[in-house]
C-alpha positions as CSV (number, residue, x, y, z in Angstrom):
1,X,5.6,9.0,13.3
2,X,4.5,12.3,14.0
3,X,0.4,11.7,13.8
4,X,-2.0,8.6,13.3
5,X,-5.7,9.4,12.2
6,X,-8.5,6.9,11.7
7,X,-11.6,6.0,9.8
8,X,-14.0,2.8,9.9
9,X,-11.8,1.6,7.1
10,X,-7.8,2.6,7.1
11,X,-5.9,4.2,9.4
12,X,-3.5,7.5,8.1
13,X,-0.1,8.2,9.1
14,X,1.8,11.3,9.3
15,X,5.9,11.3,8.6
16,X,7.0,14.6,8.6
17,X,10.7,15.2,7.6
18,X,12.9,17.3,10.2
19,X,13.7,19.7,7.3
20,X,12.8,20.3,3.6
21,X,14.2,18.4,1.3
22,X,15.6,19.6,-2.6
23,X,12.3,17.9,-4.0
24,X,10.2,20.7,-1.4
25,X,8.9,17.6,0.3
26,X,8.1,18.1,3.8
27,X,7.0,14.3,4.5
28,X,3.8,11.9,3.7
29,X,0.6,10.8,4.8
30,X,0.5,7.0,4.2
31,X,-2.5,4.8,4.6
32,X,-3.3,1.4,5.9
33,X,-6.2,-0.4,5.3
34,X,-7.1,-1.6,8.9
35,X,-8.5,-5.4,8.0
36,X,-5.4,-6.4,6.3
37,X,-2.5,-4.1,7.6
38,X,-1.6,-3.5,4.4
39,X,-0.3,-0.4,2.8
40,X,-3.0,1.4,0.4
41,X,-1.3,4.3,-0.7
42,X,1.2,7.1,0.2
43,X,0.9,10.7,-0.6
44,X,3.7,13.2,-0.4
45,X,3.7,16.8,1.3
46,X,5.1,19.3,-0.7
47,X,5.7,22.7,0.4
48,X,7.5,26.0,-1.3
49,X,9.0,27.8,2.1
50,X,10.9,25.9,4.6
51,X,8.1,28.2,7.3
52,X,5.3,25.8,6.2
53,X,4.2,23.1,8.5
54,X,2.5,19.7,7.7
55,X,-1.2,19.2,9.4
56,X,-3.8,16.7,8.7
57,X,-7.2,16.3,9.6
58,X,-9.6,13.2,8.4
59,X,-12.9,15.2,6.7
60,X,-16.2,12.9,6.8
């Protein structure tokens, strides 16, 4: 886990991979729905140079 965010609602969690991987993927954001626990959804990171980083930040 390389960064958590939250909202009143879910919480968001960054996975970043230690390297790029064939797909160009450099990791997801997956989120949680805080009253539950459970899961909502997971969104990958794609990237085109192995130079590009992975950064979120929660926009209101």
């Amino acid at each position: 886990m390389n960064d958590v965010q939250f909202n009143d609602r879910e919480m968001y969690v960054l996975l970043k991979n230690f390297d790029i991987q064939r797909d160009n993927k450099l990791g997801d954001i997956t989120s949680y729905d805080l009253k539950s626990g459970k899961k909502v959804k997971t969104i990958p990171l794609k990237a085109n140079k192995e130079w590009e980083i992975a950064r979120f930040e929660i926009l209101k």
